[in-house]
C-alpha positions as CSV (number, residue, x, y, z in Angstrom):
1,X,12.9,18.2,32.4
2,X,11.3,21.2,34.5
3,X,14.0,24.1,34.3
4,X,15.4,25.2,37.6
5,X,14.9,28.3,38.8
6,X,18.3,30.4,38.7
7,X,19.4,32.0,41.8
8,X,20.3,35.4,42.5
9,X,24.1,34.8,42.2
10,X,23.6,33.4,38.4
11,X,21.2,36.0,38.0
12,X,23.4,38.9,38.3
13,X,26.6,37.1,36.5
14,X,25.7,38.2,32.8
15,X,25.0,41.7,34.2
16,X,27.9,42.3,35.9
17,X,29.7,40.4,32.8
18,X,28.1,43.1,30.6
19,X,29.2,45.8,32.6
20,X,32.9,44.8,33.1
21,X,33.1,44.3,29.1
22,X,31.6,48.1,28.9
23,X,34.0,49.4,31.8
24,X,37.1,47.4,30.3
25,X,36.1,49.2,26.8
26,X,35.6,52.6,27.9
27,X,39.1,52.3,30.3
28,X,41.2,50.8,27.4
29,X,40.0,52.5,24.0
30,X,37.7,55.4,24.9
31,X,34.3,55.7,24.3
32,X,34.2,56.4,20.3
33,X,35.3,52.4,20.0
34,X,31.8,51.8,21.9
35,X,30.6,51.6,18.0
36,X,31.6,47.6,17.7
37,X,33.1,46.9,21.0
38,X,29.5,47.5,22.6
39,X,27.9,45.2,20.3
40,X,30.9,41.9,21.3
41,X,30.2,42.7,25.1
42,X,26.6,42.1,24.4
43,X,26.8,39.1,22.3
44,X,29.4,37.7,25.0
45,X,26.9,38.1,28.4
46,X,24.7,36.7,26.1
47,X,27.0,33.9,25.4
48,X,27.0,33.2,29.7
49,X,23.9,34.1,30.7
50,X,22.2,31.4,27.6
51,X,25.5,28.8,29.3
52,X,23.4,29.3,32.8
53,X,20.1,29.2,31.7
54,X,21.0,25.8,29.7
55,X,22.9,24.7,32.9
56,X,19.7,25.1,34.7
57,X,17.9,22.7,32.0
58,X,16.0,25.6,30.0
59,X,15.8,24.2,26.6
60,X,18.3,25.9,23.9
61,X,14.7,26.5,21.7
62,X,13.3,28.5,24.5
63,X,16.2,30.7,24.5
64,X,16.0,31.0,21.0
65,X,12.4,31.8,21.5
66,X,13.2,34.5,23.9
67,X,15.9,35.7,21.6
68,X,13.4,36.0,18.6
69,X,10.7,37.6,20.5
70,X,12.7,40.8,21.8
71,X,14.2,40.8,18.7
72,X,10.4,41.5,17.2
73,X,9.6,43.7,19.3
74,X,12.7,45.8,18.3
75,X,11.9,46.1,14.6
76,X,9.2,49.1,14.2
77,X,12.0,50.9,16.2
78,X,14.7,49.7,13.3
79,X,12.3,50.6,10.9
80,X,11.7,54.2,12.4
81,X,16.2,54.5,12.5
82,X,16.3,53.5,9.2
83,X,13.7,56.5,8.3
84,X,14.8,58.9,10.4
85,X,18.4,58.3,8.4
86,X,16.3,59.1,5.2
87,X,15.2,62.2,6.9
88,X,18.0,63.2,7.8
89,X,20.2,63.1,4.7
90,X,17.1,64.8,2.7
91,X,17.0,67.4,5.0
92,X,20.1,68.7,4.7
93,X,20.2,67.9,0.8
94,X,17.0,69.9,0.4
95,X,18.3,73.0,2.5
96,X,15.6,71.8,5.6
97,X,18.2,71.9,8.1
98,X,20.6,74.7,7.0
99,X,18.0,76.9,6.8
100,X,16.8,76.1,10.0
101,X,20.2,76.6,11.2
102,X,20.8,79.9,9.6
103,X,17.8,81.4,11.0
104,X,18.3,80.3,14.1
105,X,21.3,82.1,14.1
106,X,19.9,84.9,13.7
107,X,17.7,84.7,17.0
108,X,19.7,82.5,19.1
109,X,23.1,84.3,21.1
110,X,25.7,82.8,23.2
111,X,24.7,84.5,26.1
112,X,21.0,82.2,26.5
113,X,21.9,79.6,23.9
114,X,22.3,76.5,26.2
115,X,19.0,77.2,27.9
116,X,17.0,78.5,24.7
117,X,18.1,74.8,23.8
118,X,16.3,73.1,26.7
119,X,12.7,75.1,26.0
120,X,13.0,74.9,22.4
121,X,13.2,71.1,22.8
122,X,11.1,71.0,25.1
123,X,7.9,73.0,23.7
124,X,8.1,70.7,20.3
125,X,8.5,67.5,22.4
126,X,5.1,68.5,24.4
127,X,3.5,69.5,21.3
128,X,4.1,66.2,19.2
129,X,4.9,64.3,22.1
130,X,7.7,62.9,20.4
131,X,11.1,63.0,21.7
132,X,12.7,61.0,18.6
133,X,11.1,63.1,16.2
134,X,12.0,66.2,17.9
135,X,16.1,65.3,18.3
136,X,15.7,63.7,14.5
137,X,14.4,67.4,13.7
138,X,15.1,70.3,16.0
139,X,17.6,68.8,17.7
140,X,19.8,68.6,14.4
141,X,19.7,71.9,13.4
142,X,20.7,73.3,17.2
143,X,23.6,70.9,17.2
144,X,25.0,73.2,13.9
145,X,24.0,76.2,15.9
146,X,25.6,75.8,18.4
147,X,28.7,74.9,16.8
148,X,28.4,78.0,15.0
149,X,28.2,79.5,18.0
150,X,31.3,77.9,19.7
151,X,29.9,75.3,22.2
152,X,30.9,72.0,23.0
153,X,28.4,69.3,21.3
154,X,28.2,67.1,24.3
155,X,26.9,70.3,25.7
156,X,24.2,70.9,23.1
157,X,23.3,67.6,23.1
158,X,22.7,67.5,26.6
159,X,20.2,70.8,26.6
160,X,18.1,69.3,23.6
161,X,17.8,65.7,25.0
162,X,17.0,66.9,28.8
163,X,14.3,69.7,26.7
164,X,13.1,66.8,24.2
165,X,12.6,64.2,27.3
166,X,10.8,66.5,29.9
167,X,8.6,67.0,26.9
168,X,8.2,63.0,26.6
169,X,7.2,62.9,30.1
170,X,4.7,65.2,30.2
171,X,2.9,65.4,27.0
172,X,0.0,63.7,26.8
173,X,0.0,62.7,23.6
174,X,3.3,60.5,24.2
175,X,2.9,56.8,24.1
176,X,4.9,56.4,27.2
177,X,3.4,58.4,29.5
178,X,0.0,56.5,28.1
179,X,1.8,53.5,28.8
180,X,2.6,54.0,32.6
181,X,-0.9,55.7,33.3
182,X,-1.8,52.6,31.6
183,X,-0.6,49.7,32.9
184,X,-0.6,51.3,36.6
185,X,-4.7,52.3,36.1
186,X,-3.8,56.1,36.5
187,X,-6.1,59.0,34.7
188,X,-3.7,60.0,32.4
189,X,-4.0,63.6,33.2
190,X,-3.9,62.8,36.9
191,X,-0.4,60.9,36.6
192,X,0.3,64.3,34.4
193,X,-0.2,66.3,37.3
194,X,1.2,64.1,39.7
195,X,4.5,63.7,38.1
196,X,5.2,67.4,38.0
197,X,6.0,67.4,41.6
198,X,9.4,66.0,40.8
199,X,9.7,67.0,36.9
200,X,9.2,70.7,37.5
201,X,12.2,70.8,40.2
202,X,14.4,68.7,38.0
203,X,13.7,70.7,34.8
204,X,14.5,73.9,36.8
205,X,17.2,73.2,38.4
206,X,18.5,71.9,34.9
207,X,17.9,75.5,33.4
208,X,19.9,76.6,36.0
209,X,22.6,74.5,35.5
210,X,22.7,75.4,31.8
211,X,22.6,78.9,32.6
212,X,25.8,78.4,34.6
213,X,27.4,76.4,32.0
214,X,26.5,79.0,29.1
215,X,28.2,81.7,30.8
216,X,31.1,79.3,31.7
217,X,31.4,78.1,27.9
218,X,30.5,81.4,26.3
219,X,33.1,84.0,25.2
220,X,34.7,81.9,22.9
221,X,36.4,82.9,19.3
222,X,33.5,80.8,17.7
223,X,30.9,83.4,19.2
224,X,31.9,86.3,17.9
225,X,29.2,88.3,15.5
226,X,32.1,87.4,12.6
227,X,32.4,84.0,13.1
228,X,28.7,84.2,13.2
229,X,28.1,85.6,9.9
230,X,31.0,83.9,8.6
231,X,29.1,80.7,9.0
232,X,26.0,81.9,8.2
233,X,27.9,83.4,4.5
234,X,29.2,79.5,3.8
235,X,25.5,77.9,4.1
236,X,24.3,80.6,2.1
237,X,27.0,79.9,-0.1
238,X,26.9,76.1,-0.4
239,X,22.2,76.4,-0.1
240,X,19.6,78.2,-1.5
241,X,18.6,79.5,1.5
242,X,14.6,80.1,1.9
243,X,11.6,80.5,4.1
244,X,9.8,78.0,2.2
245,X,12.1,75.5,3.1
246,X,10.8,75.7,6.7
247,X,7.1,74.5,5.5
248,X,8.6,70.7,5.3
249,X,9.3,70.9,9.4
250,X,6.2,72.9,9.9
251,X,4.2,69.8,7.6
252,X,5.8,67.1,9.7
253,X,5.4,68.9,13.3
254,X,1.6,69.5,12.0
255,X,1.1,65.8,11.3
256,X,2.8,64.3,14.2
257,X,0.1,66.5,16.5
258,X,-2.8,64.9,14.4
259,X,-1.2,61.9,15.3
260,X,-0.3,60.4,12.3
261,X,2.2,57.1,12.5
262,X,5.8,58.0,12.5
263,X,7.0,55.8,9.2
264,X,4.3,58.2,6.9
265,X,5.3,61.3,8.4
266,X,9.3,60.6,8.0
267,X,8.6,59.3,4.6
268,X,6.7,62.1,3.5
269,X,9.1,64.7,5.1
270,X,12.0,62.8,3.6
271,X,10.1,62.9,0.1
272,X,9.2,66.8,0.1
273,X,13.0,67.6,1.1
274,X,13.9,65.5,-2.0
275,X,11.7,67.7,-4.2
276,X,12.9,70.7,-2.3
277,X,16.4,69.8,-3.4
278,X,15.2,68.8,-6.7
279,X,13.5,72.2,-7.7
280,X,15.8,74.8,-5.0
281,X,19.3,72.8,-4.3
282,X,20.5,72.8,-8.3
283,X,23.5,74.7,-7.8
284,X,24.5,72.2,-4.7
285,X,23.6,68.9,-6.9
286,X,25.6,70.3,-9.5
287,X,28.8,69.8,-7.3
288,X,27.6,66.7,-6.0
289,X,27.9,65.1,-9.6
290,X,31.5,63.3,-10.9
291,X,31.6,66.2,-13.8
292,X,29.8,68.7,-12.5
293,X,27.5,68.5,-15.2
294,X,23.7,67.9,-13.7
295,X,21.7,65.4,-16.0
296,X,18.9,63.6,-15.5
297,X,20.2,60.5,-14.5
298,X,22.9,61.6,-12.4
299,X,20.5,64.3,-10.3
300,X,18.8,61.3,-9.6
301,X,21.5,59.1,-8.3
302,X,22.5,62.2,-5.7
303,X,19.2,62.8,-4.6
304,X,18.0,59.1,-3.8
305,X,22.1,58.2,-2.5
306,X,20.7,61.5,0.0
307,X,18.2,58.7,1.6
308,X,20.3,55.9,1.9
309,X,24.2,56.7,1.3
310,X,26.6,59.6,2.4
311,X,26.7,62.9,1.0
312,X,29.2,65.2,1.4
313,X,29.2,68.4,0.5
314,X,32.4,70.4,0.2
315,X,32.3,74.1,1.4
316,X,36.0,74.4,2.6
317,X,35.7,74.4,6.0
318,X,36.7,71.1,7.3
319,X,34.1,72.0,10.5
320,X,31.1,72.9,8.2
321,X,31.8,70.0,5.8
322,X,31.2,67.6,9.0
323,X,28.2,69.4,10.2
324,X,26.8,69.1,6.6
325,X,28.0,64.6,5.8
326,X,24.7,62.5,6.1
327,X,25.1,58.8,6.0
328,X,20.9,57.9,5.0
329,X,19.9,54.9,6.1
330,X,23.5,53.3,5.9
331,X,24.5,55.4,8.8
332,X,22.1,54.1,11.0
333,X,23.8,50.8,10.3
334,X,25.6,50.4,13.5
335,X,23.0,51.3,15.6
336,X,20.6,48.6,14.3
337,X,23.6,46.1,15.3
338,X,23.6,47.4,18.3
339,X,20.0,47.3,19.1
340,X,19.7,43.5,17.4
341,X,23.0,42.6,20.0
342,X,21.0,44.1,23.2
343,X,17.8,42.5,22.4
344,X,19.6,39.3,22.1
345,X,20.8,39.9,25.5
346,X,17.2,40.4,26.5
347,X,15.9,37.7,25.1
348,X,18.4,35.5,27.0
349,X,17.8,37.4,30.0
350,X,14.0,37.0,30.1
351,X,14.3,33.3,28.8
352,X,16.6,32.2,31.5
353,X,14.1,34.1,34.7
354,X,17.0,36.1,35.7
355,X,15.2,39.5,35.3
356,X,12.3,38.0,37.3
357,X,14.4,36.4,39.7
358,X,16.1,39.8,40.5
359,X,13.3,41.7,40.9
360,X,11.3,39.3,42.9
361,X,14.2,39.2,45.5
362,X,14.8,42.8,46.2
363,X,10.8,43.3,46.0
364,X,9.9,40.8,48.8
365,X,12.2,43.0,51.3
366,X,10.5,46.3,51.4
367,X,7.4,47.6,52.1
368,X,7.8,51.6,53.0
369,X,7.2,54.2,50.2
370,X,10.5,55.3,49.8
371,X,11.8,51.4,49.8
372,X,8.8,50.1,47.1
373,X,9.5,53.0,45.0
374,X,13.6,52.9,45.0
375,X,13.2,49.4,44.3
376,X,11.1,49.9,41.5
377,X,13.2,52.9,39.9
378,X,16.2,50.0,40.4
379,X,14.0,47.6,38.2
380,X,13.3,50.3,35.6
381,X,16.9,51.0,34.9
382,X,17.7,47.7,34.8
383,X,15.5,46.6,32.5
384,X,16.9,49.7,30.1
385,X,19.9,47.9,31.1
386,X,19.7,44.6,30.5
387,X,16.5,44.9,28.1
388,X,17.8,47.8,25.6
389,X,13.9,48.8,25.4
390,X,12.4,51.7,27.1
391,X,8.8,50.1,27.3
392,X,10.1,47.1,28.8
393,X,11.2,49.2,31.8
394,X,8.0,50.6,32.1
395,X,5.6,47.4,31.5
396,X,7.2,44.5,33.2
397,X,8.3,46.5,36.4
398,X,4.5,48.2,36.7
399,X,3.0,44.8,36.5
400,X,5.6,43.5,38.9
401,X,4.7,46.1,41.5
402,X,1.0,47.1,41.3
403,X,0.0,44.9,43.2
404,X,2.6,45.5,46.4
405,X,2.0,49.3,46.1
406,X,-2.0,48.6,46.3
407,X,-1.2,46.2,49.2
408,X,0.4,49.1,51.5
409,X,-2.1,51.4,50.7
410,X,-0.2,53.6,47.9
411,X,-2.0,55.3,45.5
412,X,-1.3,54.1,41.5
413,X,-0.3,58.0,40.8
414,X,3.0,57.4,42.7
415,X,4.1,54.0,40.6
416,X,3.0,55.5,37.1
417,X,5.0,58.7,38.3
418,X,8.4,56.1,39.2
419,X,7.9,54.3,36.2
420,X,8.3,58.0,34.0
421,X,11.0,58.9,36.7
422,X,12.8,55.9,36.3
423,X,12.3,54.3,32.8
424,X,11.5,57.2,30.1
425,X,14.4,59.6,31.3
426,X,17.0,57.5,31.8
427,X,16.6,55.5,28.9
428,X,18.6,57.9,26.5
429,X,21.6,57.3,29.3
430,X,22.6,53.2,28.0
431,X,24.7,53.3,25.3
432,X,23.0,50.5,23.9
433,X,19.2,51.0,24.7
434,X,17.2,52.0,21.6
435,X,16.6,55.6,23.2
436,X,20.3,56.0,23.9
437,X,22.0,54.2,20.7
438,X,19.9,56.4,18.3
439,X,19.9,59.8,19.9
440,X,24.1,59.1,19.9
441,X,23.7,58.3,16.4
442,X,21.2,61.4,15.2
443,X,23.0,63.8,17.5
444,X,27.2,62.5,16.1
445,X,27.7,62.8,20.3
446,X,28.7,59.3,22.0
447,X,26.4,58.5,24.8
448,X,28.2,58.4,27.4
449,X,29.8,61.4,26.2
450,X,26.5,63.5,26.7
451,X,25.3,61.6,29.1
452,X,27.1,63.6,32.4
453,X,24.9,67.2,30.1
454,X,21.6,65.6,30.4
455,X,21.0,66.7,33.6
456,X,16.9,66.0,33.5
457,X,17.5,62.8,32.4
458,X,19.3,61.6,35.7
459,X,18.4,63.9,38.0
460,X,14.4,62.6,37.3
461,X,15.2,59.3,39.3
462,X,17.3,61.4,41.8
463,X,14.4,63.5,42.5
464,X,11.5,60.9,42.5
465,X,13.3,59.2,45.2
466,X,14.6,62.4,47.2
467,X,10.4,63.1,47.0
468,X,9.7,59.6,48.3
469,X,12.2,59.6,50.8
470,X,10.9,62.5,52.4
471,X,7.2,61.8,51.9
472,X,6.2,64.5,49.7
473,X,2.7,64.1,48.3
474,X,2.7,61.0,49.1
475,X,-1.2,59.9,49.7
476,X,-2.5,56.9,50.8
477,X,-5.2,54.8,50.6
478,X,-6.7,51.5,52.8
479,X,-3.9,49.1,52.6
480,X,-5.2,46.2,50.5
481,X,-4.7,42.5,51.8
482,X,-3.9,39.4,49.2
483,X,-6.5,38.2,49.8
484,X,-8.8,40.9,48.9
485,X,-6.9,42.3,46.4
486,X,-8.6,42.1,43.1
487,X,-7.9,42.1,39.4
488,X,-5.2,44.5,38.3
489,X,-5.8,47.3,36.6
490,X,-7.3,47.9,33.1
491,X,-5.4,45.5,30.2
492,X,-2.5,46.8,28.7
493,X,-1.6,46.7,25.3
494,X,2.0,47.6,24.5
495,X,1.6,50.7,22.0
496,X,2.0,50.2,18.5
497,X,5.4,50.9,18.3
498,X,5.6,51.3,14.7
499,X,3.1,53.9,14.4
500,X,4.9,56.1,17.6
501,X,8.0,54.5,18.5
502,X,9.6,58.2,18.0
503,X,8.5,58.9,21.2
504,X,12.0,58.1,23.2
């Protein structure tokens, strides 16, 4: 039988089943239960969306298909969460991280913290063009700063993820800006240039709003020059604080410019923090043991539980000793069933045509600037939506709307620019999109608890359609008729997601 195609009313019902499930969630048991509730609303629009697609006679093994495919497509980024866990717990092991966090006490202050934050983030993000790599990293250790220094976490988080994804957008080593200069047929340097007319206003105006909100959160008990140096006195009294300890970050940043694949570079930063620990954390294995005798055997059980279980040292204050727990890989745990439940969802969803169906409808309506390019910042978010992958939002809805953009006569810069705009940045914002699910994780901040902080991250769409809207920079060229228009652009090839899926 020759499935149906499903119409716009069945097309939106697992959406808005999804979203009900995440509102009824959030309303009844707060956002810290989004951990397994999340993953149950998933599986459940799943559920209706595969009942509808089977209702209009798509074959059960199709879905499956569909199912399995996203699911592929998901696992370089489960293998880079699983790494980044190691990373983590041999960071702080080793004395990577509380190092970095004791030094950066001693430059950071309350009174420019919260935008020191956003251009810190920002400046290693354009460097390695990494956003994953730079949260997994930097981000970290300015999470423990800036509890040291009295502000809110969701706050933190906020500045680093807003710094960390301007740098995503505008690097152009990142593999997503390649991807939407790619699969638009944009100079890469051109869409670069092109995007800055609405990322420079929105990364300004979110220094200024962290500006405000430092001298607003500032003042507090915690950022007093004693509790300062109190906090600085228990790292140095749980790790061997050292300089050398900062050649591991300096290693990793150095390889990720050189653009070496992610998985090598985590699992040769997570092995030198391992032998850092080995050769300068004695002392803190020692009180990691059962006896607190340090042997052979058991030094070895500590430092490879580090990578893959939780360690937790004790230094008797209950706030340090959370800063300091590492779960390794196991920690991560959650947020791979999260990302397998999403991508379920979007295998369904692009099995049953509902996606296309969507997009196809609302696209066949408009034809001005402002309407192609609000319609296609729709698509991108929700495709993070429904999709729970970051490139999807930026390959399907660029091939979808090449061609109608070259039809009325608008340049490729402005749909590469949308695609950034409204797929990269807001990413981070789903609870249960790769971007968003692992940053929550990394970070120990709920999603949607950060989520009102990352003021680039929403105000990018905001601002690409204000632009539009008003026809800001908006250059055209001869409107291209269907029947003269030719091949798309240049092939795309979805980047190798294993080698760079720490990019956002």
């Amino acid at each position: 039988m020759t499935p149906r195609q499903p119409s716009i009313v069945q097309s939106v019902i697992p959406i808005l089943v999804l979203l009900g499930l995440i509102m009824i969630t959030v309303l009844g048991t707060g956002v810290d239960a989004l951990a397994g509730a999340n993953q149950l609303s998933l599986l459940v629009a799943s559920a209706v969306g595969a009942a509808i697609a089977v209702r209009n006679r798509v074959r059960w093994t199709d879905i499956m298909q569909g199912m399995i495919h996203t699911i592929s497509a998901s696992l370089p980024a489960i293998l880079i969460l699983l790494m980044v866990g190691m990373l983590s717990g041999s960071w702080m092991i080793g004395g990577v991280i509380p190092t970095m966090i004791y030094y950066g006490l001693e430059i950071l202050r309350p009174d420019y913290f919260l935008p020191a934050c956003v251009v810190i983030a920002a400046a290693v993000s354009v460097a390695t063009g990494s956003s994953w790599s730079t949260i997994a990293t930097i981000g970290v250790a300015l999470i423990g700063i800036g509890q040291a220094l009295g502000f809110d976490m969701a706050m933190t988080a906020g500045a680093i993820i807003s710094g960390a994804y301007f740098g995503d957008k505008v690097s152009p080593l990142s593999d997503t800006t390649n991807l939407a200069s790619a699969v638009t047929g944009t100079d890469i340097f051109v869409h670069i240039r092109y995007m800055m007319q609405t990322t420079v206003p929105s990364i300004l105006l979110t220094l200024a709003a962290f500006g405000v909100l430092t001298v607003m959160a500032g003042g507090t008990d915690g950022t007093s020059a004693e509790g300062v140096e109190n906090f600085q006195r228990t790292i140095a009294g749980t790790y061997r604080i050292s300089l050398w300890l900062l050649a591991i970050p300096a290693l990793a940043v150095w390889m990720i410019v050189k653009k070496i694949p992610a998985v090598p570079v985590l699992m040769i930063g997570s092995l030198a923090a391992v032998g850092a620990a080995a050769s300068c954390q004695q002392e803190l294995l020692g009180t990691l043991v059962p006896d607190g005798e340090l042997t052979l055997g058991n030094g070895y059980e500590v430092l490879t539980r580090s990578l893959y279980g939780t360690i937790a040292p004790q230094t008797g204050d209950a706030t340090m000793d959370d800063l300091l727990t590492t779960g390794g890989m196991a920690g991560m745990l959650n947020t791979v069933w999260l990302i397998l439940t999403a991508m379920v969802f979007g295998g369904v969803m692009e099995a049953g045509h509902f996606l296309e169906r969507i997009t196809t409808a609302v696209s066949s309506r408009v034809r001005s600037a402002g309407g192609l390019v609000s319609t296609a910042t729709g698509s991108c978010l929700l495709f993070n939506l429904t999709s729970g992958d970051q490139y999807m939002s930026i390959v399907v809805p660029g091939k979808m709307f090449v061609g109608a953009f070259r039809r009325n006569g608008l340049q490729p810069q402005l749909l590469s620019r949308t695609l950034e705009d409204g797929g990269t940045a807001t990413s981070v914002l789903i609870p249960w999109n790769t971007c968003g699910a692992t940053q929550a994780t990394i970070l120990g901040v709920p999603t949607l608890v950060y989520l009102p902080f990352a003021f680039f991250c929403w105000l990018s769409p905001l601002m690409t359609l204000a632009v539009a809207w008003a026809g800001w920079g908006i250059r055209k060229n001869e409107p291209v008729s269907t029947t003269e228009e030719k091949v798309s652009p240049k092939p795309v090839r979805k980047p190798d997601a294993a080698n760079e899926r720490a990019d956002s």
